[in-house]
KERONU-349082 format. One record per atom (N, C-alpha, C, CB): z, x, y. Coordinates in pm, whole numbers, plus 50000, padded with zeros to 5 digits. Glycine has a CB too. Example, Ala and Ser with C-alpha at 12.3 -4.5 7.8 and 13.67 -1.06 7.14 Angstrom:
BEGIN
507805131949431/507805123049550/507805132049670/509055113149553/507085128549775/507145136749894/507875129050003/505725140849940/
// end
This chain:
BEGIN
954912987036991/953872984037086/952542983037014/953822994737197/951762970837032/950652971136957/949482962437087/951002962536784/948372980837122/947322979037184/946432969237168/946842987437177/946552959537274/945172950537235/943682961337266/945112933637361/942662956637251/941322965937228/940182955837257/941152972737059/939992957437415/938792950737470/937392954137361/938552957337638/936632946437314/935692948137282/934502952537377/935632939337225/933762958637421/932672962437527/931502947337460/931902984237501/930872947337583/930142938537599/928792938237513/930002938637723/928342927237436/926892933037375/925502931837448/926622925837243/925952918937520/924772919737659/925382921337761/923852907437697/924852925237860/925212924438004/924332940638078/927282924038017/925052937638191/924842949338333/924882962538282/926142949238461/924322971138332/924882985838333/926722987638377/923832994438460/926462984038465/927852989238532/929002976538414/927882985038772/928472969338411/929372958838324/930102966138137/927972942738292/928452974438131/928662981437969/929332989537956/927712987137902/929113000538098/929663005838112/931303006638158/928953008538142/931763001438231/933022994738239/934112990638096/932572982238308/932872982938041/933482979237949/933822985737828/933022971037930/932882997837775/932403007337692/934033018437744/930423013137738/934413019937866/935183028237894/936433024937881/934963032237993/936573012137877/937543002737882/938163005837701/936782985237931/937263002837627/936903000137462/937933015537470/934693000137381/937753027437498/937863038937459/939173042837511/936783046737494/939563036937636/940843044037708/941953033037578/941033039637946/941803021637556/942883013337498/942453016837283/942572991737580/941433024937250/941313030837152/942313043637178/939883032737124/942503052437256/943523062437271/945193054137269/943133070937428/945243046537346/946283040937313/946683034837188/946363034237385/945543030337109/946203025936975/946603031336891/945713020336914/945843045036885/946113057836841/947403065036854/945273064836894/948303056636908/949513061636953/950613048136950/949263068637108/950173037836901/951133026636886/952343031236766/950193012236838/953043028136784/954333024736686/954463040636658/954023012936523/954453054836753/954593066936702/955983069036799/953163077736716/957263074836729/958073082436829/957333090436872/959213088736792/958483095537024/958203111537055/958103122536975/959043116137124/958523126936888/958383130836795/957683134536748/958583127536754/956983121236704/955313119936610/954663123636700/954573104736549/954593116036829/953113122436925/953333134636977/952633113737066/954363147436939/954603155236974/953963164736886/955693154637000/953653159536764/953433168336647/952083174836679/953433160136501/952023187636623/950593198136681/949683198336588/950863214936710/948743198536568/947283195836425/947713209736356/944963196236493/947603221536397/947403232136315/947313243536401/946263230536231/948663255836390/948193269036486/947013274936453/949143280736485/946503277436566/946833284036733/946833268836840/945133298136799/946223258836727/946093248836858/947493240436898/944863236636823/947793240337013/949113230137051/948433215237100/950183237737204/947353211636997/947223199737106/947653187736975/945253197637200/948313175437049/948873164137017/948313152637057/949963164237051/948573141837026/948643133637071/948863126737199/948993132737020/950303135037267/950603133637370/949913146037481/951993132137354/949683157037411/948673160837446/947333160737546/948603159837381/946923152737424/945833142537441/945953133437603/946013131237296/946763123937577/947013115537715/947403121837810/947913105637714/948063133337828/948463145037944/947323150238017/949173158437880/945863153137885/944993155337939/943833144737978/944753163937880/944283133937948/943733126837968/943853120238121/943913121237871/944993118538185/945553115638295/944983127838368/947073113338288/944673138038371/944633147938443/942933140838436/945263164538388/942063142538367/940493136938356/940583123238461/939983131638164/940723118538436/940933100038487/941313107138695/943303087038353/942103119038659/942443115438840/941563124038930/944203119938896/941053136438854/940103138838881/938773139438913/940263140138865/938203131438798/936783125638856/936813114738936/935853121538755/937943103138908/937943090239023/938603098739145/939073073838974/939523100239152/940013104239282/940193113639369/940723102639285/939593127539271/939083137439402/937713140439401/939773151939407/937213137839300/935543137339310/935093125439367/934783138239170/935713113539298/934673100839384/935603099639524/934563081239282/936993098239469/937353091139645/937673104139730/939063078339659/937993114039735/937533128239800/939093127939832/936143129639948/940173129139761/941963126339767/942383142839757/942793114839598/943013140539817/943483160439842/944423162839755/944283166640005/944273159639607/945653159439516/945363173339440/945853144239393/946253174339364/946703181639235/946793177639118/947713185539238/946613180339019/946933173338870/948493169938868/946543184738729/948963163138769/949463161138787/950773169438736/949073152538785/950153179538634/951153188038562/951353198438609/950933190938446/949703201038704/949773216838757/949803215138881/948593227238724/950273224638940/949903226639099/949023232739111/950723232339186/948493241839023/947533256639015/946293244738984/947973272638854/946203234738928/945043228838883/944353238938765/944093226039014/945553238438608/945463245038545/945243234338400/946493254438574/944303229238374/944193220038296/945153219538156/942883220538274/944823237138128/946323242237968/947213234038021/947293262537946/947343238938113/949223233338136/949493215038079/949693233338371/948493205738073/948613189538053/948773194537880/946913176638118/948343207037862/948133206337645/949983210137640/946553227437521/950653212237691/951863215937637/953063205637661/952173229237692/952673199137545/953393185637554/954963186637465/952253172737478/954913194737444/956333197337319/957983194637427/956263221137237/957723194137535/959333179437591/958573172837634/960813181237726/957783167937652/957193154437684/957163142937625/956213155037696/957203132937695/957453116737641/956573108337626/958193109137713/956763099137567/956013089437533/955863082437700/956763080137403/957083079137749/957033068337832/956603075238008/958683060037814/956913092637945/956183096938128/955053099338096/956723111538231/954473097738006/953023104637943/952043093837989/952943106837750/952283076037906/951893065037920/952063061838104/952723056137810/953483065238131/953193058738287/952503065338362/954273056538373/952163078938342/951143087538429/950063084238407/951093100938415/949403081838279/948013076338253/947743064738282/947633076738136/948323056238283/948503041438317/948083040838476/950193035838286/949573049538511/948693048038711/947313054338704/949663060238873/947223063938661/945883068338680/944423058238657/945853079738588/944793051338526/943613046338502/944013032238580/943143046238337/944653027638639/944653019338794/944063023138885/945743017738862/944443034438905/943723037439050/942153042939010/944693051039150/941933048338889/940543047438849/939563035338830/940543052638745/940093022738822/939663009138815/939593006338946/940512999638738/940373003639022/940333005139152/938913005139255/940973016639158/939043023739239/937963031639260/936653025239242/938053042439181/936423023939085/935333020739049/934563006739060/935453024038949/935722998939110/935722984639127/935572979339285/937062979439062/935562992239360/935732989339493/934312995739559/937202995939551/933753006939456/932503011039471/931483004339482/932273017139401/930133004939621/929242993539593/928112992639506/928792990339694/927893003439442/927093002539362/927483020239248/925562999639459/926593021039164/926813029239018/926383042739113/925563024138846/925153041239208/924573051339283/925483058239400/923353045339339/926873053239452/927843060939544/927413074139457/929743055439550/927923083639559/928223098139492/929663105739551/926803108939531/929853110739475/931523118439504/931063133239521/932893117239346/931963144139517/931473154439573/932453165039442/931813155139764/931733169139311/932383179939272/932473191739292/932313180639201/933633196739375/933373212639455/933703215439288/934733221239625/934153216339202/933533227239079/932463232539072/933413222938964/931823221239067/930133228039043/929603224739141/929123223238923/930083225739283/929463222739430/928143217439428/929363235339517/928453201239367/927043189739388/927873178439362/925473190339264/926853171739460/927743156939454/927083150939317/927453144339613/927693139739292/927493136139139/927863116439141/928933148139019/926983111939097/927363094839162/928173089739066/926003082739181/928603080939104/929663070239047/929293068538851/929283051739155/927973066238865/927243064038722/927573074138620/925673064338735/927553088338672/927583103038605/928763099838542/927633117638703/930203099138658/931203097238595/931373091038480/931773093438654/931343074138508/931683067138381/930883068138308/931923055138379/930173077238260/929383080138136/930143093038117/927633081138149/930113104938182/931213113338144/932413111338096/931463118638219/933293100838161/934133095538119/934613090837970/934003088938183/933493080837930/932993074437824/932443082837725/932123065737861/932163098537717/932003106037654/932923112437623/931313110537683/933983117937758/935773129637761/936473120037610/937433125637994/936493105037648/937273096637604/937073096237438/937003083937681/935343094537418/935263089337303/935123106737205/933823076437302/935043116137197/934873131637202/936963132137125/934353140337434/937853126137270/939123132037249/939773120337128/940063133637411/938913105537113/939473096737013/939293097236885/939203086337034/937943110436904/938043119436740/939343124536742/936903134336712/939583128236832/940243143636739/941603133236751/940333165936841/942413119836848/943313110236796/943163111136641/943023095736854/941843104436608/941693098136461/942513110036385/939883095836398/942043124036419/942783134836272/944363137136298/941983154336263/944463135136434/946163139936474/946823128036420/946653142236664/946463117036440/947063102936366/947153103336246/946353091036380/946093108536161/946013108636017/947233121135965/944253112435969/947493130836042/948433138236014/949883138235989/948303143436076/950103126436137/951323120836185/951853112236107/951233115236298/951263103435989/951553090635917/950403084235796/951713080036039/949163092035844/948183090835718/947423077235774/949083088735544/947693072035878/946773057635941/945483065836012/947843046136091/944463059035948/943033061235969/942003047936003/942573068035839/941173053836065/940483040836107/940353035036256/941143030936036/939643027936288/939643021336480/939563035036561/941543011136549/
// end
C-alpha cells in the first residue's frame, strides 16, 4: 500500500489551509505505516512505553471521534476501544491489526470530514464537557493539526526503528 500525500495549499482560505494542512498530516501518519506487517506496526519504541505505530492510529481514531463527533456534533458515543472513555486503553495495540486499526480510523476521519464540511462556518462551536466550554469548529482543526503533526514525530522514530526508513 503506498499513501498518496495531499500537499496543503500555499494560497488560499483559512478554513481551506486548514483543511488542507490536516489533510497533509492524517495521510503523513498513514505513510508512516505503508508496506509494514502487523508485526512491524506492532513493534514498541522502548520500555516502559507500549506505544507503536498501531498504537499511534488507535489513538488516533479515538482523537478524530472525539473532537468531531462528541464535541462538535454533540453524539452520545464512546471511544472506540473503551467504554470507560479510557484513552490508555487505544495504546495497547499488541493483537491489533493493521486492517481493524486503518478501518476504524478511516470511518472516523469520514465522519470527521463530514462534520467539518457540513459546518457553516470555522466560528460553529461544539461543547467540551472536559473542560466544560464550548470551543468552535476553528480550535479543533488547529488542535487537530497539532495532535496529528506532535504524533508524526514520534511515527518518524517508531518507523526508523521498524526498518531504518526516515524522512516525509
Amino acid at each position: 500500500m503506498t499513501t498518496e500525500r495531499p500537499e496543503p495549499p500555499l494560497i488560499g482560505g483559512e478554513r481551506e489551509m486548514l483543511r488542507g494542512f490536516l489533510d497533509f498530516h492524517r495521510a503523513t501518519l498513514a505513510m508512516k505505516c505503508d508496506d509494514l506487517s502487523d508485526e512491524d506496526l506492532r513493534k514498541q519504541s522502548m520500555p516502559p512505553s507500549t506505544l507503536s505505530l498501531l498504537a499511534l492510529v488507535r489513538h488516533l481514531v479515538e482523537v478524530e471521534r472525539t473532537w468531531f463527533r462528541i464535541v462538535m456534533n454533540s453524539e452520545d458515543l464512546t471511544l472506540v476501544w473503551s467504554p470507560e472513555n479510557d484513552y490508555q486503553v487505544a495504546y495497547d495495540a499488541t493483537k491489533a491489526t493493521r486492517s481493524e486499526a486503518f478501518a476504524a480510523w478511516q470511518n472516523e476521519v469520514e465522519h470527521s470530514r463530514r462534520i467539518e464540511q457540513a459546518a457553516e462556518s470555522l466560528d460553529v462551536l461544539g461543547h467540551n464537557a472536559k473542560w466544560k466550554e464550548d470551543v468552535s469548529l476553528r480550535l479543533v482543526m488547529v488542535h487537530m493539526i497539532n495532535e496529528y503533526a506532535r504524533h508524526n514525530g514520534h511515527a518518524d522514530f517508531l518507523r526508523e526503528g521498524v526498518d531504518g526508513t526516515v524522512g516525509a
